[in-house]
MITIVO-532754 format. One record per residue (C-alpha): residue number from 1; y, z, x. Coordinates in Angstrom, 3 decimals. Each point is the difference from the previous one (the first is absolute). Layout:
MITIVO-532754
<r><zalum>NUM</zalum><c2>Y</c2><c3>Z</c3><c1>X</c1></r>
...
end
This chain:
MITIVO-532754
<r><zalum>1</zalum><c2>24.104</c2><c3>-23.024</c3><c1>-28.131</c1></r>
<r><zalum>2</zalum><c2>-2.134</c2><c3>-1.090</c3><c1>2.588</c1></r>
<r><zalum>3</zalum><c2>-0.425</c2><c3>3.007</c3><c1>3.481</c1></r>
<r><zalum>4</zalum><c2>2.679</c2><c3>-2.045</c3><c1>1.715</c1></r>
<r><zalum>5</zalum><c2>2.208</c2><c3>0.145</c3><c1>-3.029</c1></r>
<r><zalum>6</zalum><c2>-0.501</c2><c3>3.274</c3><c1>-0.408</c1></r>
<r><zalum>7</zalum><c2>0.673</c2><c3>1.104</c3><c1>3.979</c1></r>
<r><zalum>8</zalum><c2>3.212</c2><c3>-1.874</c3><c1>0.018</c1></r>
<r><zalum>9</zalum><c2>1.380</c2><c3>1.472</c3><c1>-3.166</c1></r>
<r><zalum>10</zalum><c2>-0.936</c2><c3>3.425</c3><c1>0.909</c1></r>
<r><zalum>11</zalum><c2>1.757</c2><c3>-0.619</c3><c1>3.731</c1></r>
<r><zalum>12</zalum><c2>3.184</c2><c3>-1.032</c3><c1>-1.660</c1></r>
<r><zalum>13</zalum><c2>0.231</c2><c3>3.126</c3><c1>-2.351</c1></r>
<r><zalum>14</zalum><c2>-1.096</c2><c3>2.340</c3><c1>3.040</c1></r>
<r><zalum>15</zalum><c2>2.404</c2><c3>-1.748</c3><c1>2.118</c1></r>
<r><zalum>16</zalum><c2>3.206</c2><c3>0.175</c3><c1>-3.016</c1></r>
<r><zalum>17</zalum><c2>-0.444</c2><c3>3.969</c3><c1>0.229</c1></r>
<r><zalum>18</zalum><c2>1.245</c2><c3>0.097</c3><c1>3.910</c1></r>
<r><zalum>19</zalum><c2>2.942</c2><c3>-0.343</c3><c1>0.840</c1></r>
<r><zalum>20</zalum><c2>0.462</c2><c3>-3.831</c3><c1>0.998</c1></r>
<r><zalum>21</zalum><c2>-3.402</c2><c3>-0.331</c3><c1>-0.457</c1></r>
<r><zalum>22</zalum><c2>0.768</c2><c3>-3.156</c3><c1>-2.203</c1></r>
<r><zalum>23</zalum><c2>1.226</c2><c3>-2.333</c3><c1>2.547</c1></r>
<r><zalum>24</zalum><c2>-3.161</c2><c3>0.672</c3><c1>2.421</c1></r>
<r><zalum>25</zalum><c2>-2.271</c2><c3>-2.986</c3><c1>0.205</c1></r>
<r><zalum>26</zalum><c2>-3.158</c2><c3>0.400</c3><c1>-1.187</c1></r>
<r><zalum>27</zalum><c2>-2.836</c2><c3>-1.301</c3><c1>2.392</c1></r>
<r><zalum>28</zalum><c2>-1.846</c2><c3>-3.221</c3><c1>-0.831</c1></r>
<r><zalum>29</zalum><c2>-3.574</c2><c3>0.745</c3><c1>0.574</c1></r>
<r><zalum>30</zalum><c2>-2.147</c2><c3>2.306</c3><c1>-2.705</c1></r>
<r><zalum>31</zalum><c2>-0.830</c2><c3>2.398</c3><c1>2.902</c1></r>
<r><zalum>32</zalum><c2>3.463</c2><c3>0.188</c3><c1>1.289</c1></r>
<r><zalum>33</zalum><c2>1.083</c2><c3>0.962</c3><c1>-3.174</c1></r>
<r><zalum>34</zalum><c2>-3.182</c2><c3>2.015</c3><c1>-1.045</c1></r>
<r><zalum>35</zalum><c2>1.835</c2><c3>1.863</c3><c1>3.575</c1></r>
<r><zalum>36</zalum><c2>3.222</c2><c3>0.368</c3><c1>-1.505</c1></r>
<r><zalum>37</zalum><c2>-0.881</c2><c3>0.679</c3><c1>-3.344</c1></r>
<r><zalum>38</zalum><c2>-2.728</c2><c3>3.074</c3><c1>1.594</c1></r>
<r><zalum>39</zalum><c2>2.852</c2><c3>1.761</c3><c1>2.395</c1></r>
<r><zalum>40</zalum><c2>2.298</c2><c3>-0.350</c3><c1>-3.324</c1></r>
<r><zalum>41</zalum><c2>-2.336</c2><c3>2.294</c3><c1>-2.055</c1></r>
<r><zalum>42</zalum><c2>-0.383</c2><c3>2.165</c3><c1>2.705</c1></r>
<r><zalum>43</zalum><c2>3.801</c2><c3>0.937</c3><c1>0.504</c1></r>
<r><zalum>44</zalum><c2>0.849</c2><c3>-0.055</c3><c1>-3.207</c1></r>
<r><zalum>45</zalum><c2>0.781</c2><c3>3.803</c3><c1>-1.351</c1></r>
<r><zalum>46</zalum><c2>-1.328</c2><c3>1.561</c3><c1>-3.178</c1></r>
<r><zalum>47</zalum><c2>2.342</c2><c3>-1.173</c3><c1>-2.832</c1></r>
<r><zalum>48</zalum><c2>-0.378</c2><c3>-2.053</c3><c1>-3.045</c1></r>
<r><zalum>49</zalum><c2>-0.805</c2><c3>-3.746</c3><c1>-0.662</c1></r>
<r><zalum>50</zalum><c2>-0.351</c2><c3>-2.057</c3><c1>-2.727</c1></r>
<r><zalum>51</zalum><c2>-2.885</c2><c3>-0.657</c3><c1>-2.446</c1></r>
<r><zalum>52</zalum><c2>0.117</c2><c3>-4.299</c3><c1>1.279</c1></r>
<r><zalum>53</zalum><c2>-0.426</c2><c3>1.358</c3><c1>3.597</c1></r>
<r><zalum>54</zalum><c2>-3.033</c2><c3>2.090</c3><c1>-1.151</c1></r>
<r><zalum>55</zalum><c2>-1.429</c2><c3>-2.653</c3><c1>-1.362</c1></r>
<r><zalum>56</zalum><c2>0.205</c2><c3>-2.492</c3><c1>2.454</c1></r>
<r><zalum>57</zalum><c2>-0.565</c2><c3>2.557</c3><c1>3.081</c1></r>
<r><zalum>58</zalum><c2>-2.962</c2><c3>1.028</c3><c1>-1.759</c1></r>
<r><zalum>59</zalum><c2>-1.749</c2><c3>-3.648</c3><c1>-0.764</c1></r>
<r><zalum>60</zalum><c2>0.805</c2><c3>-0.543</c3><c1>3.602</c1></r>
<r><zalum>61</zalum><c2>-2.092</c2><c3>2.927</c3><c1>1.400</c1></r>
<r><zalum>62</zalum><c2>-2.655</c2><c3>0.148</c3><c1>-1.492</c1></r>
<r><zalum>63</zalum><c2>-0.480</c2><c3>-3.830</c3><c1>0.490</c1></r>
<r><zalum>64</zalum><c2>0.331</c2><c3>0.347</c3><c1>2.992</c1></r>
<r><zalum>65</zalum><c2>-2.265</c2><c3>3.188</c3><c1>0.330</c1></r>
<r><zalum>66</zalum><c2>-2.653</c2><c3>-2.352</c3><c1>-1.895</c1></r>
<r><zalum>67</zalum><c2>0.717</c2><c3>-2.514</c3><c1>2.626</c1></r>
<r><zalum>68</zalum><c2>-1.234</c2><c3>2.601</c3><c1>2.585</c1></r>
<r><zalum>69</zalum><c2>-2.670</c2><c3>1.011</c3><c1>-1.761</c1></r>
<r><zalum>70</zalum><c2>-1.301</c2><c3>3.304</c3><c1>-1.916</c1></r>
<r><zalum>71</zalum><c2>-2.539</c2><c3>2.071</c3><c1>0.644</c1></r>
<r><zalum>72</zalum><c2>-1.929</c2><c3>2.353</c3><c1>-2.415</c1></r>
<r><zalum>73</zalum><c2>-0.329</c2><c3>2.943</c3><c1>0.979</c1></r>
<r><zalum>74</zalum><c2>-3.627</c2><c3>0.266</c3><c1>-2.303</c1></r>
<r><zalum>75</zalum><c2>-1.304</c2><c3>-2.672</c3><c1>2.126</c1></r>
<r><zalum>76</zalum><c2>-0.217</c2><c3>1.717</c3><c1>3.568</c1></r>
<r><zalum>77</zalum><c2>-3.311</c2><c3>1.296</c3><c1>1.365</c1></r>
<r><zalum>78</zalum><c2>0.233</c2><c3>3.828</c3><c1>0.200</c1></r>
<r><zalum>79</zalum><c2>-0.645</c2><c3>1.115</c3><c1>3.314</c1></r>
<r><zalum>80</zalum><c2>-1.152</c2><c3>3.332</c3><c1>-1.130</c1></r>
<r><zalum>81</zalum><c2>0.036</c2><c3>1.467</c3><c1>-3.759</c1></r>
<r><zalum>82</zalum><c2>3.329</c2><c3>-0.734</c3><c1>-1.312</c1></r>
<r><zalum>83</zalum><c2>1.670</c2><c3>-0.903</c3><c1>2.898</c1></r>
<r><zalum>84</zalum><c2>0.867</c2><c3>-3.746</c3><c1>1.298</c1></r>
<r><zalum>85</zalum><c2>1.711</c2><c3>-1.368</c3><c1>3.073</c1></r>
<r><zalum>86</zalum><c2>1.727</c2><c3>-3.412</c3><c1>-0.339</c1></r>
<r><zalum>87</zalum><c2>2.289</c2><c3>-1.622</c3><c1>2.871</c1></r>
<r><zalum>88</zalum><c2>2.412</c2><c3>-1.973</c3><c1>-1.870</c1></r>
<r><zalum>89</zalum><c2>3.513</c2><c3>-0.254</c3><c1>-1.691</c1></r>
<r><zalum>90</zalum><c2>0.642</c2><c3>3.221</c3><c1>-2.331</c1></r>
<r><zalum>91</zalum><c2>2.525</c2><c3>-1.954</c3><c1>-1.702</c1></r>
<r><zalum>92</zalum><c2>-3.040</c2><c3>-2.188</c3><c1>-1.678</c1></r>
<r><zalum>93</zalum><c2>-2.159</c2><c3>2.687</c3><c1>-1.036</c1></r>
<r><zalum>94</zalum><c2>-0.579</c2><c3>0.887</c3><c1>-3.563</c1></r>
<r><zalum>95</zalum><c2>-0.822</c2><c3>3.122</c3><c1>-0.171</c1></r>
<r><zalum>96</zalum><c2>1.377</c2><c3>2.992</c3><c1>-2.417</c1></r>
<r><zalum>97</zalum><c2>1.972</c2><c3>1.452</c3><c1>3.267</c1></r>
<r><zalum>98</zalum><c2>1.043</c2><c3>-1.051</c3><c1>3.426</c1></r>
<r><zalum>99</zalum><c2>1.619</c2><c3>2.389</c3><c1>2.414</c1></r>
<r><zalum>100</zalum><c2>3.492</c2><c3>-0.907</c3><c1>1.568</c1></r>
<r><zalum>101</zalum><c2>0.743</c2><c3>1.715</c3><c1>3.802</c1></r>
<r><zalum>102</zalum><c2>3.462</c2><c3>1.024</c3><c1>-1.232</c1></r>
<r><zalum>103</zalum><c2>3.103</c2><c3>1.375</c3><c1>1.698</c1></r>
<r><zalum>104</zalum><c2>2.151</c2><c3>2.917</c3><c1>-0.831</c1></r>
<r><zalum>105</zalum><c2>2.564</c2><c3>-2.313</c3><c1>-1.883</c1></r>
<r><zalum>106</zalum><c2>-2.818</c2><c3>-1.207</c3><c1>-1.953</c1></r>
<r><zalum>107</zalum><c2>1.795</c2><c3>-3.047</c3><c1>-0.869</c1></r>
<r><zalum>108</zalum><c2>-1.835</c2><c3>-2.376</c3><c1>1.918</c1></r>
<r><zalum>109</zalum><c2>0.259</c2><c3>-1.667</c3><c1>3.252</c1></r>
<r><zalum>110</zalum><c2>3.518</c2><c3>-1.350</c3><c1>0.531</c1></r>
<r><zalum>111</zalum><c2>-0.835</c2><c3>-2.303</c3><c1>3.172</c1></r>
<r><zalum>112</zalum><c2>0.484</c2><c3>-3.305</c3><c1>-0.719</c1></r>
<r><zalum>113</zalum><c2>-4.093</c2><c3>-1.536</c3><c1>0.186</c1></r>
<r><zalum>114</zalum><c2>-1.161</c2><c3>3.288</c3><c1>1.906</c1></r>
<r><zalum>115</zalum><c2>-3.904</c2><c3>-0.089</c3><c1>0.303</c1></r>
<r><zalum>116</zalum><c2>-0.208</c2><c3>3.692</c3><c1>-1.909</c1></r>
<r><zalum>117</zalum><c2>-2.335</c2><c3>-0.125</c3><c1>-2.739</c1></r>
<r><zalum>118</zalum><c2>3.153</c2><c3>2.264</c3><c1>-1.865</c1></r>
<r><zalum>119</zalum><c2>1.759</c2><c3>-3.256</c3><c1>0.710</c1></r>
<r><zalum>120</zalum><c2>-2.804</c2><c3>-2.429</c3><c1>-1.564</c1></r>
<r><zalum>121</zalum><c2>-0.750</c2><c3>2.183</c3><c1>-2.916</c1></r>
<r><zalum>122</zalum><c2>3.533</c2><c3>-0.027</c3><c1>-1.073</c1></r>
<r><zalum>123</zalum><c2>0.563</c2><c3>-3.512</c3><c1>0.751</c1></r>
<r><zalum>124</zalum><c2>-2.940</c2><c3>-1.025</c3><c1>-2.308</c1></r>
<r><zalum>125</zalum><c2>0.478</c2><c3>2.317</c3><c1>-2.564</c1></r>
<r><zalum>126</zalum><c2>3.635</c2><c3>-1.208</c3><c1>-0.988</c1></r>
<r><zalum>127</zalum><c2>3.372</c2><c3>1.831</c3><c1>-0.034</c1></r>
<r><zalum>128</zalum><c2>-1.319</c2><c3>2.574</c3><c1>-2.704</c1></r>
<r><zalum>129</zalum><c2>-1.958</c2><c3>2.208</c3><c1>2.477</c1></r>
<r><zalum>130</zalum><c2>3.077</c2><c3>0.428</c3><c1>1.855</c1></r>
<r><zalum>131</zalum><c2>1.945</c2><c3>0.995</c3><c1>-3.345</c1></r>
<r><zalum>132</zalum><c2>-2.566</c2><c3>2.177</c3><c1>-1.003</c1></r>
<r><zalum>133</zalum><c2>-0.775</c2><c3>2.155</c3><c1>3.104</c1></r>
<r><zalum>134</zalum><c2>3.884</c2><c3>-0.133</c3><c1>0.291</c1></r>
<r><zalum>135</zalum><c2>-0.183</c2><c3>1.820</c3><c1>-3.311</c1></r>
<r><zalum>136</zalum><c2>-2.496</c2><c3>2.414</c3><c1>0.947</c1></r>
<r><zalum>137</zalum><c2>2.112</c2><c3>1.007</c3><c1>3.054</c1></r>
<r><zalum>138</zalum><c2>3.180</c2><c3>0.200</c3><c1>-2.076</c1></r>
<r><zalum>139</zalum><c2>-2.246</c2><c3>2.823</c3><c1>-2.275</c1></r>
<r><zalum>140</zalum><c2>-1.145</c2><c3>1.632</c3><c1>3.084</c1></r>
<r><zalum>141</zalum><c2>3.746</c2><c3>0.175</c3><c1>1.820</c1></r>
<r><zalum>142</zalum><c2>-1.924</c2><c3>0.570</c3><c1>3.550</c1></r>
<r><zalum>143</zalum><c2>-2.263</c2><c3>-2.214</c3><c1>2.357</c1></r>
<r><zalum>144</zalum><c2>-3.275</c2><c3>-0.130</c3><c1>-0.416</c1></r>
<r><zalum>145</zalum><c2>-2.107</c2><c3>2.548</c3><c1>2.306</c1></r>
<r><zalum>146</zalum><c2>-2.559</c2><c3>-0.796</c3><c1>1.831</c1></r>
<r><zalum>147</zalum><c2>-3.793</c2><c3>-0.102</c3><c1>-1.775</c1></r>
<r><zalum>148</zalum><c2>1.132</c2><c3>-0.055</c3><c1>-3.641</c1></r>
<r><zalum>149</zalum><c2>-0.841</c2><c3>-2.812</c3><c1>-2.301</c1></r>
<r><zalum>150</zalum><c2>2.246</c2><c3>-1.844</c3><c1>-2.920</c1></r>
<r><zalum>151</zalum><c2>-1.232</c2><c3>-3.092</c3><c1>-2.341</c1></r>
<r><zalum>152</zalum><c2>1.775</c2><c3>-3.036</c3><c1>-1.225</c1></r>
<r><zalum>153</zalum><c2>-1.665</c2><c3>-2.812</c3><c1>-1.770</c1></r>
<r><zalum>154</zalum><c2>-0.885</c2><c3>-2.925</c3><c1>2.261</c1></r>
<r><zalum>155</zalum><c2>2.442</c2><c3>-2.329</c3><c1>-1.988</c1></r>
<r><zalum>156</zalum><c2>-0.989</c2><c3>-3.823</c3><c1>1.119</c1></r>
<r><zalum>157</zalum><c2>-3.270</c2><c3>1.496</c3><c1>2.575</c1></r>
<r><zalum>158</zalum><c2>-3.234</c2><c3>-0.710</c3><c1>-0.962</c1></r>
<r><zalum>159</zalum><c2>-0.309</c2><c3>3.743</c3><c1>-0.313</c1></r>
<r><zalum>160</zalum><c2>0.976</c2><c3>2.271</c3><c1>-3.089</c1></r>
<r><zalum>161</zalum><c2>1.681</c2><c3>2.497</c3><c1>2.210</c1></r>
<r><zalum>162</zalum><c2>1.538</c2><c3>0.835</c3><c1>2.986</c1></r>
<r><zalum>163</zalum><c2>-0.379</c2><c3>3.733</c3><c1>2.346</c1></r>
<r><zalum>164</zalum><c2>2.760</c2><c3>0.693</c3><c1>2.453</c1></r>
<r><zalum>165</zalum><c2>-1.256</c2><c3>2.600</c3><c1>2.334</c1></r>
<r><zalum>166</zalum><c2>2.106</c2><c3>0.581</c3><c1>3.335</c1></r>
<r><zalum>167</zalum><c2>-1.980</c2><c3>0.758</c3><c1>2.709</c1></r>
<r><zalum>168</zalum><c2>1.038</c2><c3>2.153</c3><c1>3.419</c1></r>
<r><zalum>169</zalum><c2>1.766</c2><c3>-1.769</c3><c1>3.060</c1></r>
<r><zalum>170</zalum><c2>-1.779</c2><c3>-0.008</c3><c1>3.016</c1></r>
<r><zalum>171</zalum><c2>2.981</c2><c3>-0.050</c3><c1>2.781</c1></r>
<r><zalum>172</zalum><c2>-2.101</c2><c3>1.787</c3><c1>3.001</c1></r>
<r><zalum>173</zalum><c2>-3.591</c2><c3>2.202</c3><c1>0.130</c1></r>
<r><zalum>174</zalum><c2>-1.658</c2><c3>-0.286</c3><c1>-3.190</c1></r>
<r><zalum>175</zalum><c2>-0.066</c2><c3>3.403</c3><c1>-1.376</c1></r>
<r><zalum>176</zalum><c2>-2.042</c2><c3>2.536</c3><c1>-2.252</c1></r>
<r><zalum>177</zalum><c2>2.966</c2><c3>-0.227</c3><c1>-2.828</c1></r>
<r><zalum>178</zalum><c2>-0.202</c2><c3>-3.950</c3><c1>0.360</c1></r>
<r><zalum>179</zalum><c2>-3.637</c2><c3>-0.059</c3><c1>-1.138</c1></r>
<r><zalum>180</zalum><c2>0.694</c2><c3>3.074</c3><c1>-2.992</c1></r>
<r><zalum>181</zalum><c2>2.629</c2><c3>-2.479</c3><c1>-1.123</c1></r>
<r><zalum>182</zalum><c2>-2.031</c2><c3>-3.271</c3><c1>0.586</c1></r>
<r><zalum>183</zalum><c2>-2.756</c2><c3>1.792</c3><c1>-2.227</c1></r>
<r><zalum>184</zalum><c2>2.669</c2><c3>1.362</c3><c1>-2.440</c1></r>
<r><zalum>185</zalum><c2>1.222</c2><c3>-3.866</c3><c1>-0.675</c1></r>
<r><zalum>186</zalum><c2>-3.751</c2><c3>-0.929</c3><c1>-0.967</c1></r>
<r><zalum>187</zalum><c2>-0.471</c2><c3>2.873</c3><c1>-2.072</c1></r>
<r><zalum>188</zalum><c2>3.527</c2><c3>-0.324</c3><c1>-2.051</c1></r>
<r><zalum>189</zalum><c2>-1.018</c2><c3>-3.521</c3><c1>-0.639</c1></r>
<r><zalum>190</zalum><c2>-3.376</c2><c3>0.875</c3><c1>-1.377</c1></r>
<r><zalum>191</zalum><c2>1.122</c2><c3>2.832</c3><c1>-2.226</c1></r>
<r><zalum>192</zalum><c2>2.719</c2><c3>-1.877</c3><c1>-1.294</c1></r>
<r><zalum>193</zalum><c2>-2.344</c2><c3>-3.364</c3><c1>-0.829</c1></r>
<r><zalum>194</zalum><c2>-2.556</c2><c3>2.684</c3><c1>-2.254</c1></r>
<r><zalum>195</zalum><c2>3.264</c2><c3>1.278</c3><c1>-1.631</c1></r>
<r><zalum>196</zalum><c2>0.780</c2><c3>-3.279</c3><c1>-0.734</c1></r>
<r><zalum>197</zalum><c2>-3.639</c2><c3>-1.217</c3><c1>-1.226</c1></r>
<r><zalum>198</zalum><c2>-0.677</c2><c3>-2.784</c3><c1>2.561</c1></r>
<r><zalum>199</zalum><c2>-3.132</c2><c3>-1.066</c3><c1>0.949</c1></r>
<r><zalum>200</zalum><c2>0.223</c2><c3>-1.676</c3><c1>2.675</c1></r>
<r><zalum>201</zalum><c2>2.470</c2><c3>0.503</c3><c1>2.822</c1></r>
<r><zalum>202</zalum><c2>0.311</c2><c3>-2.221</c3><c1>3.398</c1></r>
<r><zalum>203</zalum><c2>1.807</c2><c3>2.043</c3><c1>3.259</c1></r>
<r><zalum>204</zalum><c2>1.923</c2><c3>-1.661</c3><c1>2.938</c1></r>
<r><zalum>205</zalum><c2>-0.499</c2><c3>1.367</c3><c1>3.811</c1></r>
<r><zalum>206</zalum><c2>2.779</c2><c3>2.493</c3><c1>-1.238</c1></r>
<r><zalum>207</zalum><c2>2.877</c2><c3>0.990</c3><c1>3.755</c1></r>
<r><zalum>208</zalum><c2>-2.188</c2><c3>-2.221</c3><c1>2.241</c1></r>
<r><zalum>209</zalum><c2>2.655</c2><c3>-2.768</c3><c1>0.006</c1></r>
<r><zalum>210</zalum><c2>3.445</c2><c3>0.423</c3><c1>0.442</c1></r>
<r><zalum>211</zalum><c2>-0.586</c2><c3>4.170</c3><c1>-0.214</c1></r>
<r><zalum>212</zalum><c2>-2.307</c2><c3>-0.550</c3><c1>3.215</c1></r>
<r><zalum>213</zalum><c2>-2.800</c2><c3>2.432</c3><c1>-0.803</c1></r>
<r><zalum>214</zalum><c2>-3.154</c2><c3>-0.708</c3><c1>1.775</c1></r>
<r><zalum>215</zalum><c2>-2.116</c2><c3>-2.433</c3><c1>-1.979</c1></r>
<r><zalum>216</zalum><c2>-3.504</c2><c3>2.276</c3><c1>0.840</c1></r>
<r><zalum>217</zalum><c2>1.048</c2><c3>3.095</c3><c1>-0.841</c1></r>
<r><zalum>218</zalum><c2>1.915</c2><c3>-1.475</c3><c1>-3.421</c1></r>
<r><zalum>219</zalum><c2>-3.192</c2><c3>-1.561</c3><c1>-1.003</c1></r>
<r><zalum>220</zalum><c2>-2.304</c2><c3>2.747</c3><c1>0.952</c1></r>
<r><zalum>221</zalum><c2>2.853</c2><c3>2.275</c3><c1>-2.363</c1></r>
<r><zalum>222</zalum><c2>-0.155</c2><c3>-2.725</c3><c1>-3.083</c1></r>
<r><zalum>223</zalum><c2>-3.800</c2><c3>-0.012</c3><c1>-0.314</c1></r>
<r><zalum>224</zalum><c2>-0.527</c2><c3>3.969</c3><c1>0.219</c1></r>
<r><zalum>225</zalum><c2>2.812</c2><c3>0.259</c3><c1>-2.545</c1></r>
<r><zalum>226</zalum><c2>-1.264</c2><c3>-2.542</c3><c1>-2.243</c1></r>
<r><zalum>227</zalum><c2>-3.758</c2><c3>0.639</c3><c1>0.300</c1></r>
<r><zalum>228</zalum><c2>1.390</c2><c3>3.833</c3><c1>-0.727</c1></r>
<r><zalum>229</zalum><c2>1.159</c2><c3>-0.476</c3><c1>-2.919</c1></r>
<r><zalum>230</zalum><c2>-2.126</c2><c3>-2.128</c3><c1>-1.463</c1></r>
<r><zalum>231</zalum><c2>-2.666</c2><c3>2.821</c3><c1>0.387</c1></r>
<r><zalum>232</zalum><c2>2.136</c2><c3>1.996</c3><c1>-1.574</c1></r>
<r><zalum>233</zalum><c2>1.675</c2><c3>-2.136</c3><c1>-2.856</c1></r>
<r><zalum>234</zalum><c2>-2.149</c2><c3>0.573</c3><c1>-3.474</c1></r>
<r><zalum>235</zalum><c2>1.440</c2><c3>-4.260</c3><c1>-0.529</c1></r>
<r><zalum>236</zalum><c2>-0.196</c2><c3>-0.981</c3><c1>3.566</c1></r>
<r><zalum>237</zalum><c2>2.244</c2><c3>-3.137</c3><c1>1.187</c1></r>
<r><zalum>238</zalum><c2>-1.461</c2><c3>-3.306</c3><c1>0.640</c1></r>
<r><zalum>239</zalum><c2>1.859</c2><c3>-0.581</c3><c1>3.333</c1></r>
<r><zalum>240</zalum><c2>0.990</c2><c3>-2.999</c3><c1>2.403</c1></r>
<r><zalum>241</zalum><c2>1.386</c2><c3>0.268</c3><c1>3.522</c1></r>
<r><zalum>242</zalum><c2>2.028</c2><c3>-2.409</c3><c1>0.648</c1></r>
<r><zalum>243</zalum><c2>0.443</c2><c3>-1.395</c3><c1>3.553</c1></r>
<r><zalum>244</zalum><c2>1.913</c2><c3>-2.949</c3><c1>1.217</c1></r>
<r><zalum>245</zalum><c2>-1.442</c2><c3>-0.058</c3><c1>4.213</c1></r>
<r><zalum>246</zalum><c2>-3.265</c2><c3>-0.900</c3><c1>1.625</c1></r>
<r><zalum>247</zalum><c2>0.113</c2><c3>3.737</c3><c1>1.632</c1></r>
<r><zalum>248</zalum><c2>1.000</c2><c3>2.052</c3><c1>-3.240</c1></r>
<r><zalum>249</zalum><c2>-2.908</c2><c3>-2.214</c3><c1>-1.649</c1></r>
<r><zalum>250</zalum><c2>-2.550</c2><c3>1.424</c3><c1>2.829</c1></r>
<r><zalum>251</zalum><c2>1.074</c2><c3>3.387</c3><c1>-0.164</c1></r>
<r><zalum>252</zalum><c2>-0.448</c2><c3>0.154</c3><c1>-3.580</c1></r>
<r><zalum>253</zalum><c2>-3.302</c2><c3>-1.261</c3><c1>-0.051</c1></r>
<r><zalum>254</zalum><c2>-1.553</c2><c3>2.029</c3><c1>2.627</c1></r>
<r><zalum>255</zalum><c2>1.439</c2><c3>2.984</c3><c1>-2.082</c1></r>
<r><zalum>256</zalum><c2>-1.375</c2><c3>-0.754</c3><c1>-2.916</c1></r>
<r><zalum>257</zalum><c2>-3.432</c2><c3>-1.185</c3><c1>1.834</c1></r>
<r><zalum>258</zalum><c2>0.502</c2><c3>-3.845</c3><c1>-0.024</c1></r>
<r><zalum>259</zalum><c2>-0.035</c2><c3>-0.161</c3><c1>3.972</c1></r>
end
């Protein structure tokens, strides 16, 4: 199968699961259907699918992630000793770990084509990461609290694994237990990638999106907590920030000296 082939077969076996979902016309263009087949993954609930739709999802993504283009993580400048700061797509980094901006469900963003990077990660990674933090959740009978950390393997990412860390809501002042549990999110993450062995581990701009924490003070929090515990850590981390704006990009490197 060709990407189109593949797109249109995996719309029609998304589409058979919902109820008159078969009859709907599928669109004619590849990104009218690229559309379709996006909002479909990212509605569809945590339950089995079969080992054809695997293997035809999966071809499909990470074509198309090759299409976008990946990134190694091993090639960035360091901006300071094992620490890097790269503006670009998380979804194409290969790197042992990336960092997902979770929330409480944990199951991903449900939005049809939201602009989350919980939404992106899970779109790009496949229907698996939504099985498997759907197991972890099952396990843990509760929703996740604020600044822990869980793993799942990165499935059809670039990267070998995936951290879900759920960082505070900001709905008015930003507060002293905001920044404990901003910190607390960074820290969880770390700990868990040295239990884990990784090497290398790449962090979003954790609450400063749809959690509306104040992009300063979040990046002021990530590079004392990081540059913490790499003075601490007998194996330290080789770290990435991760930033998608023009302003997060800026902050970032006047924090880490790069003005």
């Amino acid at each position: 199968m060709n990407q189109d082939e593949r797109r249109v077969y995996l719309l029609r076996a998304l589409l058979a699961e919902r109820p008159q979902g078969e009859g709907m016309a599928i669109p004619p263009s590849p990104e009218g259907q690229w559309r379709l087949l996006r909002s479909l993954l990212n509605i569809r609930p945590p339950r089995p699918v079969s080992e054809a739709f695997l293997q035809v999802q999966d071809a499909y993504l990470q074509e198309e992630t090759a299409r976008k283009g990946i990134a190694d993580w091993a090639d960035l400048a360091p901006v300071e000793e094992g620490i890097a700061l790269w503006r670009g797509d998380i979804t194409t980094l290969r790197i042992d770990g990336i960092v997902n901006a979770a929330n409480s469900q944990l199951l991903g963003c449900f939005c049809p084509c939201h602009g989350c990077i919980d939404n992106a990660i899970h779109t790009y990674a496949g229907v698996q990461l939504r099985l498997a933090c759907a197991e972890l959740m099952a396990r843990q009978g509760a929703e996740e609290p604020v600044g822990r950390a869980k793993i799942t393997p990165g499935f059809n990412l670039p990267c070998q694994y995936v951290l879900h860390t759920v960082g505070p809501y900001v709905a008015g002042p930003l507060t002293e237990e905001h920044r404990r549990q901003l910190a607390a999110c960074y820290r969880a993450c770390l700990a868990l990638a040295d239990e884990r062995g990784l090497r290398s581990l790449a962090f979003c701009c954790i609450s400063t999106g749809e959690f509306h924490f104040p992009a300063e003070r979040a990046a002021e929090i990530a590079v004392e907590t990081v540059r913490a515990h790499r003075a601490l850590s007998k194996r330290p981390l080789e770290v990435v920030f991760n930033v998608f704006t023009e302003k997060d990009f800026a902050l970032y490197r006047q924090l880490l000296g790069r003005a």
